[in-house]
C-alpha positions as CSV (number, residue, x, y, z in Angstrom):
1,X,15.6,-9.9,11.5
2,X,17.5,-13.0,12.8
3,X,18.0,-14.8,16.1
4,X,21.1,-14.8,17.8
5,X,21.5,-18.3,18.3
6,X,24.2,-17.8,21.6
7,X,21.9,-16.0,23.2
8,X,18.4,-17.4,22.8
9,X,16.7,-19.0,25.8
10,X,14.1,-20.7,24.2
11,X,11.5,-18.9,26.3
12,X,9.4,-18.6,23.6
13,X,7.8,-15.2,24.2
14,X,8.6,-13.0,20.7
15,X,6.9,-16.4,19.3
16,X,3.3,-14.7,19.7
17,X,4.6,-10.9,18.5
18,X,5.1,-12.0,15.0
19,X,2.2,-10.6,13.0
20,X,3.2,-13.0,10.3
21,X,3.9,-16.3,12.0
22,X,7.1,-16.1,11.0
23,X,8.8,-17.0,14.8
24,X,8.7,-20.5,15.8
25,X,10.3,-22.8,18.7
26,X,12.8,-25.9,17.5
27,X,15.1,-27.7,19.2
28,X,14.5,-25.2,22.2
29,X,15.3,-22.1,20.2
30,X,13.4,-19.9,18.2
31,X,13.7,-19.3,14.5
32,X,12.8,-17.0,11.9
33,X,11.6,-18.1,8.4
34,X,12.8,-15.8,6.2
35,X,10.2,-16.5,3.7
36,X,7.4,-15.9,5.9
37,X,9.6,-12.3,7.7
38,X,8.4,-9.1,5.9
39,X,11.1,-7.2,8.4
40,X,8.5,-5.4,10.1
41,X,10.7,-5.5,12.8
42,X,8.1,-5.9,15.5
43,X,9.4,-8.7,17.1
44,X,12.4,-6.4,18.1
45,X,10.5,-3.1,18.3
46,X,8.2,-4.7,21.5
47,X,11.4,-5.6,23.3
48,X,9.9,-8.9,24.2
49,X,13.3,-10.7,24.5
50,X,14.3,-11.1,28.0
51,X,18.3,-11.8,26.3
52,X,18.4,-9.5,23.7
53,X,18.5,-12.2,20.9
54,X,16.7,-10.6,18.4
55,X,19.0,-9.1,15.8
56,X,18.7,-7.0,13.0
57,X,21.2,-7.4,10.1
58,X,21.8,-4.6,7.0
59,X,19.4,-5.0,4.0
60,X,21.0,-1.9,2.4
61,X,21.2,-2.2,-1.2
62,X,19.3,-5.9,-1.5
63,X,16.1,-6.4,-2.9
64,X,15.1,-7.7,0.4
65,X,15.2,-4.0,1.8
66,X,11.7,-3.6,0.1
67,X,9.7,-6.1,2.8
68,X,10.8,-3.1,5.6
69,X,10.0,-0.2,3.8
70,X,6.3,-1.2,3.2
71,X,6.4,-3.4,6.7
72,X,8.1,-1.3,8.8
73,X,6.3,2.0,10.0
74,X,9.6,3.7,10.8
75,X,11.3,3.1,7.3
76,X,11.5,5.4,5.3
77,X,11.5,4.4,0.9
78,X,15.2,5.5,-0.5
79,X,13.6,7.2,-3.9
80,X,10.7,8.7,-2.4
81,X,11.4,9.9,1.4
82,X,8.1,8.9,2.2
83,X,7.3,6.5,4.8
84,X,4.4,4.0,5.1
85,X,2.9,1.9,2.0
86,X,2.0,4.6,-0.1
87,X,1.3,8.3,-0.1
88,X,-1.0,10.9,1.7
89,X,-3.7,11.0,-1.4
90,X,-7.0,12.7,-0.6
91,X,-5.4,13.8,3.0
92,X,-3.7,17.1,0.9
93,X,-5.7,17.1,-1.7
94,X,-6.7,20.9,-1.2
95,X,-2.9,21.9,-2.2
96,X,-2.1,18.9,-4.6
97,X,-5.0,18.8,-6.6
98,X,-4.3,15.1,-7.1
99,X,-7.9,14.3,-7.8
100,X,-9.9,17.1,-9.3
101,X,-14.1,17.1,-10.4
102,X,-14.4,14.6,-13.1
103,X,-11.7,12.6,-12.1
104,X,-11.8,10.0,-9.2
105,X,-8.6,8.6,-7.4
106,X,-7.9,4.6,-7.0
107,X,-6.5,3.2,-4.1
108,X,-5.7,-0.3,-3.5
109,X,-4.3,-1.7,-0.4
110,X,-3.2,-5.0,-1.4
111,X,-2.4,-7.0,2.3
112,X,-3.2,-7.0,5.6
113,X,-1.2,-7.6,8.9
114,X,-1.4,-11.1,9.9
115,X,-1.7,-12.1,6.0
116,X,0.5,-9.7,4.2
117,X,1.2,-10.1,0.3
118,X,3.7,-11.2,-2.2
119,X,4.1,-8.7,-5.1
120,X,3.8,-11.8,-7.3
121,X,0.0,-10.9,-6.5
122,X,0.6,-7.4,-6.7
123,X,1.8,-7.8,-10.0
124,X,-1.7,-10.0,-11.1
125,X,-3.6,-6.5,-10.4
126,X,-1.2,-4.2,-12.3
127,X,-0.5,-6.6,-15.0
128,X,-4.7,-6.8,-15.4
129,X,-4.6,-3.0,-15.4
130,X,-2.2,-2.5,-17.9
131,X,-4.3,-2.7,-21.1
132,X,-6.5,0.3,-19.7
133,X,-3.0,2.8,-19.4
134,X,-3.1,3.4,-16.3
135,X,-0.6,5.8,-15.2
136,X,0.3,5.4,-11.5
137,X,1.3,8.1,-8.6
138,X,4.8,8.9,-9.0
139,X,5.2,10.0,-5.5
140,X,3.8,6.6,-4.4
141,X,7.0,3.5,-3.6
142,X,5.1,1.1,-5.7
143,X,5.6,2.4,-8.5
144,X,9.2,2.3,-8.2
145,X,9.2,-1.1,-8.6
146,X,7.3,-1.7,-11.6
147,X,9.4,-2.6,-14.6
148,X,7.3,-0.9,-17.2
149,X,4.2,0.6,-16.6
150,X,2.7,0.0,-19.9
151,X,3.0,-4.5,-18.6
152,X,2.2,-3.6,-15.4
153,X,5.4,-6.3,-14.3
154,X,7.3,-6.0,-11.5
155,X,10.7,-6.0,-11.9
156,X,12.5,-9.6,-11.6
157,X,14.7,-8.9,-8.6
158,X,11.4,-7.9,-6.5
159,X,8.5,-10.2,-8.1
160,X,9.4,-13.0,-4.9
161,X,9.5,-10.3,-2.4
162,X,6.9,-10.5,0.5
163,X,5.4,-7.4,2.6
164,X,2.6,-6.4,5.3
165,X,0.7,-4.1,2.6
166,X,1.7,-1.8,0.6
167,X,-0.9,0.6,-2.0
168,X,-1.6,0.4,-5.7
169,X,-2.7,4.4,-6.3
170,X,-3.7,6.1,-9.8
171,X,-6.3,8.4,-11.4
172,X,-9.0,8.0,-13.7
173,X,-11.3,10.0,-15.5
174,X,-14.9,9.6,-13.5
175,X,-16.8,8.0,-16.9
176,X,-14.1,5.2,-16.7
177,X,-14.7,4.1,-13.2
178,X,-17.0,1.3,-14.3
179,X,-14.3,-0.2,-16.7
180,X,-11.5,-0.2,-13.6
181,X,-13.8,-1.6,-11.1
182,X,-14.6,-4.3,-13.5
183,X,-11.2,-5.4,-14.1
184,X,-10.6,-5.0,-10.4
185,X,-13.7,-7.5,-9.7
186,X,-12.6,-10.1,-12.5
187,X,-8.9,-10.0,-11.0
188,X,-10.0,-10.5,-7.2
189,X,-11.4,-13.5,-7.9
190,X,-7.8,-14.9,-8.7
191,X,-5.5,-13.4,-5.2
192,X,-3.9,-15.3,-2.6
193,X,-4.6,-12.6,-0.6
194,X,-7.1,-9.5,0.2
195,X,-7.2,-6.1,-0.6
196,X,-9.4,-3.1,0.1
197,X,-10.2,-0.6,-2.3
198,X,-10.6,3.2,-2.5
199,X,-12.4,5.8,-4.4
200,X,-11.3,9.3,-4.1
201,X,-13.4,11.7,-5.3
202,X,-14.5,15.8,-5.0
203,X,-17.6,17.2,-3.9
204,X,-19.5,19.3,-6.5
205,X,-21.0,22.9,-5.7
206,X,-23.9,21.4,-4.0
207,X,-21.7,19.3,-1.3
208,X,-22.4,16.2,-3.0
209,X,-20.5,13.5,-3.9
210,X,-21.8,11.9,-7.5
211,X,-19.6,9.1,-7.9
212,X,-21.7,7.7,-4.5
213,X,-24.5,7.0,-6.5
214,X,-23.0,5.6,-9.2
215,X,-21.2,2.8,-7.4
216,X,-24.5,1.8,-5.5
217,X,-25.7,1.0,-9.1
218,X,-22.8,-1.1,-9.9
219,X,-23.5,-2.7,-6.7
220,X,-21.1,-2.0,-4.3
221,X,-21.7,-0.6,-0.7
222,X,-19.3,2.4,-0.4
223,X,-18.1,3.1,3.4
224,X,-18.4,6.4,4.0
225,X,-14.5,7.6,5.1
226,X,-14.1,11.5,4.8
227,X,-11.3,13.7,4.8
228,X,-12.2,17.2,4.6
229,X,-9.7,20.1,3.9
230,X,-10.3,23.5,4.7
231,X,-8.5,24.9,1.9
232,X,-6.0,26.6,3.7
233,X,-3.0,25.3,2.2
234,X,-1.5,27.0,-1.2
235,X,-2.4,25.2,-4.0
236,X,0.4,24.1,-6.3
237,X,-1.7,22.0,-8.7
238,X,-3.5,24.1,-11.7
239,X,-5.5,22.4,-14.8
240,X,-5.5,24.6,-17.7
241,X,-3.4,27.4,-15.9
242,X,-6.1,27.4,-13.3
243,X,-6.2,26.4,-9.9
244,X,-7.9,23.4,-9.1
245,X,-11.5,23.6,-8.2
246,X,-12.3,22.2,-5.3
247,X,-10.2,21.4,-2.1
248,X,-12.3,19.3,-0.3
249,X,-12.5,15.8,-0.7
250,X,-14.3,12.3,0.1
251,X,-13.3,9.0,0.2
């Protein structure tokens, strides 16, 4: 995003639009700081510029393109073809079978609107994952820019790069929970920013959700956010050469 300085007023009104205080006044024209931009493109989505200044130039093919597609709700990630920050996890879980009984999924939403990330911190999570072998969604953008996913770094060209939010997402074999959420807790302590964290998990036979209790005694204070699926979707996951077990889902 850019201003078009022969047509900027100075009014000042995208000023307050810019969920990352990017927009400022100087010299009776606004400005963009392109360090603090994550090309959301808000400030020209609202249409809050009485001239038209607001301009949006081509980041086709630059590193930069990254800050829109996990800013920008209407972009749309080149290798995936899915839009947003990461994927749908537990939302089709019934036909993916992304997280089955024993397992548990991991999301983590590094970022917020108003703060946003670098993937400089990004990388201080995945990095502090790496020794546990992760293996992370491939249908999920992040992982595209990891350079190896046995370091956990981000590739060079993107490590500067800054965005709203974007989502760290993996599974994990249930008896292993305690060792992720303990690398999770010791890395927190060292972001310049804020994430929230998921666990995905199935319900047994007896509609209840195990892992609940077991995060209560590691002391955390699990928000109940549920996503049930019917089961009416095919399933096209199997383990073993059988279908997954269970098709509904709670986060």
């Amino acid at each position: 995003m850019d201003i078009a300085s022969d047509r900027c007023i100075g009014c000042g009104q995208c000023v307050d639009y810019c969920p990352s205080g990017a927009i400022s006044l100087a010299d009776g024209m606004a400005t963009i700081d392109p360090v603090l931009c994550v090309e959301c493109g808000t400030c020209r989505r609202v249409q809050c510029c009485p001239v038209d200044a607001i301009v949006e130039s081509s980041l086709s093919g630059t590193p930069r393109a990254i800050r829109a597609f996990f800013s920008d709700p209407a972009a749309t990630h080149a290798e995936t073809r899915i839009p947003g920050r990461g994927t749908e996890e537990v939302k089709t879980n019934d036909v993916t079978g992304r997280v089955r009984p024993g397992w548990v999924g991991i999301g983590i939403e590094v970022g917020r609107p108003c703060l946003g990330t670098t993937l400089t911190e990004v990388e201080k999570i995945t990095t502090a994952l790496a020794p546990l072998g992760v293996r992370y969604e491939p249908n999920n953008p992040m992982t595209y820019l990891l350079e190896s996913q046995e370091t956990g770094r981000i590739k060079e060209e993107y490590r500067g790069e800054r965005v709203t939010s974007l989502i760290i997402e993996f599974t994990v074999e249930e008896r292993r929970l305690a060792e992720v959420l303990g690398v999770l807790r010791d890395v927190a302590g060292r972001l310049d920013t804020v994430f929230a964290l998921d666990v995905i998990a199935c319900f047994d036979g007896a509609g209840e959700l195990p892992v609940w209790d077991r995060l209560v005694e590691m002391g955390y204070r699990p928000r109940p956010n549920a996503k049930v699926n019917l089961g009416l979707g095919r399933p096209a996951a199997s383990a073993s050469g059988e279908l997954a077990a269970s098709g509904v889902s709670g986060r």
